[in-house]
C-alpha positions in Angstrom: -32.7 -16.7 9.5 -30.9 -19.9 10.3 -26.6 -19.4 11.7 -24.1 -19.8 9.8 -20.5 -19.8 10.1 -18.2 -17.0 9.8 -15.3 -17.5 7.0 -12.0 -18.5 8.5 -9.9 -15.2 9.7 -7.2 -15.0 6.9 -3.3 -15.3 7.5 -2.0 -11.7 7.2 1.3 -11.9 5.5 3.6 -10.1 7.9 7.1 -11.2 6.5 8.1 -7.1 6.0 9.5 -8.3 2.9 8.4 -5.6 -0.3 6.0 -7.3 -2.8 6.4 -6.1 -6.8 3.4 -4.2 -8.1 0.8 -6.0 -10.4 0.8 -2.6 -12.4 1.9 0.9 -12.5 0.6 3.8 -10.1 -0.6 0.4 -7.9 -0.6 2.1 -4.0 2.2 -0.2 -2.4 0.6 -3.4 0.2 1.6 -2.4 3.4 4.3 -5.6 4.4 3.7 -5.9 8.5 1.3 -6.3 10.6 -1.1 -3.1 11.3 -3.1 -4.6 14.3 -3.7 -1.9 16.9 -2.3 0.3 14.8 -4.7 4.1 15.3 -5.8 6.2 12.6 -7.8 8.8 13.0 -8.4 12.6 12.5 -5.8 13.4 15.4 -3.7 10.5 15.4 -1.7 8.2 12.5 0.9 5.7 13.6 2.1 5.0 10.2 3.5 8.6 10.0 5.7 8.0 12.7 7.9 5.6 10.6 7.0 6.2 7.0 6.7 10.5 7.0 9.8 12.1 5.4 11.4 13.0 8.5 11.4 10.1 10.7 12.4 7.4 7.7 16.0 7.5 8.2 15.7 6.3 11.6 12.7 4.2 10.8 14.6 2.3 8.0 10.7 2.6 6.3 10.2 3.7 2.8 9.6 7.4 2.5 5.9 8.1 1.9 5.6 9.5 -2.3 6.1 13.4 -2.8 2.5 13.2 -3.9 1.0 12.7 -0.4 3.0 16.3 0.1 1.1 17.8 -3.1 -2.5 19.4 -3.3 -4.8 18.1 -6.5 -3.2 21.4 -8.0 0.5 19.9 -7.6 0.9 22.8 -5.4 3.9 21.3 -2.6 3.0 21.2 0.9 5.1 21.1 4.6 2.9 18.5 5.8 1.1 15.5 4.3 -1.9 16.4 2.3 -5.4 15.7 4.2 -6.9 14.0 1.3 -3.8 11.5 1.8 -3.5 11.4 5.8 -6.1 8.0 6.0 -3.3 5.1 4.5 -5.7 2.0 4.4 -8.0 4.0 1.9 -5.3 3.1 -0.6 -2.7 0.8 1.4 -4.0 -2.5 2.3 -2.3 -4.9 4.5 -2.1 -8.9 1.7 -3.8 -11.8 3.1 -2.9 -15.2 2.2 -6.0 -16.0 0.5 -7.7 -17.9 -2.9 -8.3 -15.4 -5.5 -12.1 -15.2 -5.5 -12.5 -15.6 -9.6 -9.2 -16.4 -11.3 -7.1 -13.7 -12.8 -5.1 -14.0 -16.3 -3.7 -10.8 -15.7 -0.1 -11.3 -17.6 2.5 -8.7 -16.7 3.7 -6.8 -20.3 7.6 -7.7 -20.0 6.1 -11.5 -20.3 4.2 -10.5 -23.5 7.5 -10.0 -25.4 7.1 -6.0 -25.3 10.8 -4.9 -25.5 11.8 -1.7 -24.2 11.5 1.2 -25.9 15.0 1.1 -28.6 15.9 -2.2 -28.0 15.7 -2.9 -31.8 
């Protein structure tokens, strides 16, 4: 039962700069700082920048046309409920150490061509 010493708060990278994706259908790291930010059944401040209709004045990336879809692929007018809580998916990036290494090698440094490049 002795104390011990919290881990050191990590350094949120905030640089709003878009980061590539490690691999394909990855959800997007969110770029900026989400501190104070609400999210709740009644309230979600990323929609007011990133929902269809607010992005052109926003300058934000347009949320995917699957947050508009049911599981069915049926279209919606609004953003799907099963899609309205962002950080389930979206995660701000810390600067941090890997905790166990990672060999992950992306395929286009593997010497895969593209598909008729022969």
């Amino acid at each position: 039962m002795a104390d011990t010493a919290a881990p050191p708060v990590p350094h949120w990278v905030v640089d709003d700069i878009r980061k590539m994706r490690a691999y394909p259908e990855q959800p997007p790291i969110i770029p900026h700082s989400i501190e104070g930010y609400q999210l709740s059944v009644n309230s979600n401040r990323c929609m007011s920048c990133h929902k269809r209709e607010f992005t052109q004045g926003s300058g934000a990336p347009m949320i995917s046309v699957t947050h508009y879809m049911t599981r069915e692929g049926q279209m919606l007018a609004d953003v799907s409920p099963r899609r309205y809580f962002c950080t389930a998916c979206h995660v701000p990036q810390a600067d941090t150490r890997p905790l166990i290494d990672n060999t992950f090698v992306d395929m286009s440094e593997l010497g895969v061509g593209h598909a008729g490049d022969q």
